[in-house]
C-alpha positions, 0 to 999 in steps of 0.5 A: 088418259083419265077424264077430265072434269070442265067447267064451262061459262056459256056466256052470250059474250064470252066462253070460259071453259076451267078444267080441273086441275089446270085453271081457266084454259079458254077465254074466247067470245062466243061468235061463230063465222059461217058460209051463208050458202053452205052453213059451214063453220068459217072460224070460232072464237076470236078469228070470228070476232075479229069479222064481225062488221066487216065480212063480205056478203056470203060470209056471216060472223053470228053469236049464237048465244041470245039472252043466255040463253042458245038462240042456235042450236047447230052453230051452237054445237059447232062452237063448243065442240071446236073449244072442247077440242082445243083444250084437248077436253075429249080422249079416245078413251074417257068423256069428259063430265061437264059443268055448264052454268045457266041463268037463273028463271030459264025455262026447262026447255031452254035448260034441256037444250043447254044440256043437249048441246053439251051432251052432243059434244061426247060428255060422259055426263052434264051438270047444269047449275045457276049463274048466280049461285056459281058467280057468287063462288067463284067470287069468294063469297061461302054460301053454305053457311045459313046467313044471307048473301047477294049477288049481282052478275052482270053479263053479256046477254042477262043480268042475275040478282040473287040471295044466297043462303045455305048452298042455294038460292032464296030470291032471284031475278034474272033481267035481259039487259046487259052488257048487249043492251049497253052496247045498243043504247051507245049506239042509238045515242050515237045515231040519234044525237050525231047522226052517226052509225057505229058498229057492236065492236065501236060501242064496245070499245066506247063503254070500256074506255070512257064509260061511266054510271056515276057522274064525276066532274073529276074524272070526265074523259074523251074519245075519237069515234070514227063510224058512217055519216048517215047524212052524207054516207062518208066516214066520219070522226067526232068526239064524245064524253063520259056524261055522254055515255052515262046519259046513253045508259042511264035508262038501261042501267036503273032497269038493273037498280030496279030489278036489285030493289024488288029482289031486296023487297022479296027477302027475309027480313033475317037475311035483309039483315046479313046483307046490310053487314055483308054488303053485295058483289058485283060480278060479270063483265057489266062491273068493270063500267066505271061507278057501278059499286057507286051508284049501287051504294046510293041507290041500294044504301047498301055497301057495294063492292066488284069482285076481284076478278069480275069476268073471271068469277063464274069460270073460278065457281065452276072449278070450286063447285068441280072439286068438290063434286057432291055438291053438284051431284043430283 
């Protein structure tokens, strides 16, 4: 059996793993359920999401990914080789080569344990490349020309801004606000209007249903919210609504407006230019909040539009930057 070549989005939310040759073959969130006594895995992927919240107490459901970044190593470890192993990624006679994408401005530590952890799962040899580069890719977007391009990748744990110019990037920014933080503001929201506890999965649910950025009278939608009274300590059930979500995420989400302006003021006016014609991408599970091509379009003045496929981007750029190999290897 040859080697195969994977491609792998480690994501604070979501793993994504491409094999060359086959496509995206493992999408699964990136959480981990141990015993707390003995530290032994429990259940990987989406069995150990479907406990989060709800374990009992020597049964902890972690995500081992914090910020992009491998907050636990160990777990870390245990968690890609158990998806390694499902799509078959390692034979007896041939080790994988593994691309694995990191956020841009992490530290060389933080980079050398992302490729430790890669390494250990029996990697014949591990290329690490930036998220935003890869994003950018997989979203269609020809970066080897010498004209400007900008990107905006929206995560679980970060959000990348980059400008893009001959296979490389010119100015970056890499944000710890995103998809996580927008969970936690619905939930002080939440507690600190309707004195209601909800839980990571709840205010998920909450910002992909009727979660919104930009206002539009128009298009207002409500939802049930079920969660733990803290004035009683009963269940209990309200309602909410898109304005509502959109004041919860309003202070984290023009962090992200800020950061895209200040990676604009750092550009080449040449480049500045490409990008007024070209317009910038959204990528990243963070885009498919209603409005956010919107509210980029008025804030930036510049066209904003969602990739196609916006979860799937960094996967796909892995697979692209896979087949042709010689422009990874170094």
């Amino acid at each position: 059996m040859f080697a195969k070549d994977i491609g792998i989005d480690l994501g604070t939310a979501n793993v994504l793993i491409y094999v060359r040759g086959q496509g995206i073959v493992l999408n699964e969130p990136s959480v981990v359920a141990i015993d707390a006594d003995t530290r032994k895995p429990l259940a990987v992927g989406s069995e150990a999401r479907n406990m989060l919240g709800r374990t009992p107490g020597n049964v902890v459901a972690i995500r081992p990914m914090k910020d992009g970044v491998i907050a636990d190593f160990e777990i870390t470890e245990v968690m890609l080789n158990y998806f390694i192993r499902k799509i078959n990624g390692k034979s007896f006679l041939a080790r994988p080569r593994i691309l694995i994408c990191c956020p841009s401005n992490i530290t060389q530590v933080e980079k050398n344990a992302i490729r430790e952890a890669a390494e250990k799962t029996g990697a014949r040899k591990v290329f690490l490349e930036e998220e935003p580069k890869v994003a950018a890719i997989g979203a269609g977007m020809d970066i080897s020309k010498p004209s400007g391009n900008m990107v905006i990748d929206i995560g679980g744990g970060t959000t990348d801004i980059a400008i893009l110019s001959l296979g490389g990037i010119v100015t970056s920014s890499s944000i710890k606000v995103a998809g996580n933080v927008f969970d936690a503001d619905i939930m002080k929201y939440i507690k600190d209007k309707y004195k209601l506890l909800i839980g990571d999965r709840t205010a998920e649910e909450i910002k992909f249903n009727i979660g919104t950025v930009f206002l539009d009278k128009k298009k207002s939608e409500k939802m049930e919210v079920r969660g733990r009274d803290l004035v009683t300590g009963l269940p209990h059930t309200i309602t909410i609504c898109s304005e509502e979500v959109e004041e919860a995420l309003r202070e984290s989400v023009y962090i992200i407006i800020h950061t895209a302006k200040s990676v604009l003021e750092q550009t080449p006016p040449e480049l500045s230019a490409d990008i007024i014609d070209k317009g910038i991408v959204v990528t990243g599970g963070g885009a498919l909040i209603r409005g956010f091509d919107e509210l980029l379009t008025h804030e930036l003045k510049v066209p904003v539009f969602i990739a196609e496929s916006p979860l799937t981007c960094v996967a796909e750029g892995t697979g692209v930057l896979l087949d042709n190999i010689s422009m990874i290897t170094r």
